[in-house]
N, C-alpha and C positions, 0 to 999 in steps of 0.2 A: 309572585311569591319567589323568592330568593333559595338559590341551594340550602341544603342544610348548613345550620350556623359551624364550624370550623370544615366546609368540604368546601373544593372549589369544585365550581361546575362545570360539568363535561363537555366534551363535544362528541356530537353523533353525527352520521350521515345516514337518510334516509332516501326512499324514493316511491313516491306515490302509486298505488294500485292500480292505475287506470287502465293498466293490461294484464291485469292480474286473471288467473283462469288455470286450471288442470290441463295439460292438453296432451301430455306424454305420461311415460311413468318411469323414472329412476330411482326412484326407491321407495319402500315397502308402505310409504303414509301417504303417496300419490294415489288417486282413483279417477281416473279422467271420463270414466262412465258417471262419476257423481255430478251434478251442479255444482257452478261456485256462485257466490253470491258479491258480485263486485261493487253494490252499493254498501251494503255492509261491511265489506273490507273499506273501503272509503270512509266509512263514519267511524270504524275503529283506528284506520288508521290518522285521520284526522286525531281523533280526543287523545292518541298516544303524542301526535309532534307539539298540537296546544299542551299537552302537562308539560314534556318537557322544556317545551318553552316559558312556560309558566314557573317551572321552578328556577328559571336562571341560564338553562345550557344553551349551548347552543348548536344549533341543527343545520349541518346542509345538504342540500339536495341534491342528489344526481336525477335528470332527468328519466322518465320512463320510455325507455326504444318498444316501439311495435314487435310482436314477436321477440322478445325476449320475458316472458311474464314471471319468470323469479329473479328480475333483478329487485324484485321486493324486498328479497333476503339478504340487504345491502350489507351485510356485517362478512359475507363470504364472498364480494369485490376484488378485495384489497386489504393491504396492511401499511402498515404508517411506522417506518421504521428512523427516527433519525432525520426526520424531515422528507427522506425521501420514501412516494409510495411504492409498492409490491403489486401489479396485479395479479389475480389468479389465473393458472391455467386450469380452466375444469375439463375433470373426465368423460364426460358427456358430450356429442356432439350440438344436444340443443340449448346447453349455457355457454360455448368456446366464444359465441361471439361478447358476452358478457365483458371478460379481459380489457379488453383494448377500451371497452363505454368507461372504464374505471382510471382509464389512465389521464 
């Protein structure tokens, strides 16, 4: 299925759950006493990259590093300014390594 008829189609960048898991807390919607369920983030985030792909855009990956398990929330990597990318410095010592996986 193609973008919407008069929209061009995006580009995302994603990266797969496979280390995905609670394991610290930096802010208030973290609960690392909770379970996470990484087959289920897996199957959702599967049916999210198949639609996007499905309707046209186009998706790329950054790989998943060991111990860094929110590089999931690949939209707070980097910036795309100009051709040239931006990575982040995060406030936390448990994403800092995050940065540099984006460059």
């Amino acid at each position: 299925m193609p973008a919407a008829p008069g929209k061009s189609p995006r580009h995302y960048l994603m990266c797969e759950p496979v280390h995905y898991t609670v394991a610290y807390e930096i802010n208030p919607w973290m609960h690392p006493e909770l379970p996470t369920d990484t087959s289920l983030a897996l199957r959702q985030w599967r049916e999210l990259y198949d639609t996007y792909v499905g309707l046209g855009h186009r998706v790329d990956l950054i790989p998943a590093l060991e111990g860094l398990p929110d590089m999931v929330y690949a939209a707070n990597g980097a910036t795309v300014v100009d051709g040239l990318v931006y990575s982040a410095k995060f406030r936390y010592p448990q994403r800092q390594a995050e940065g540099p996986a984006y460059q």
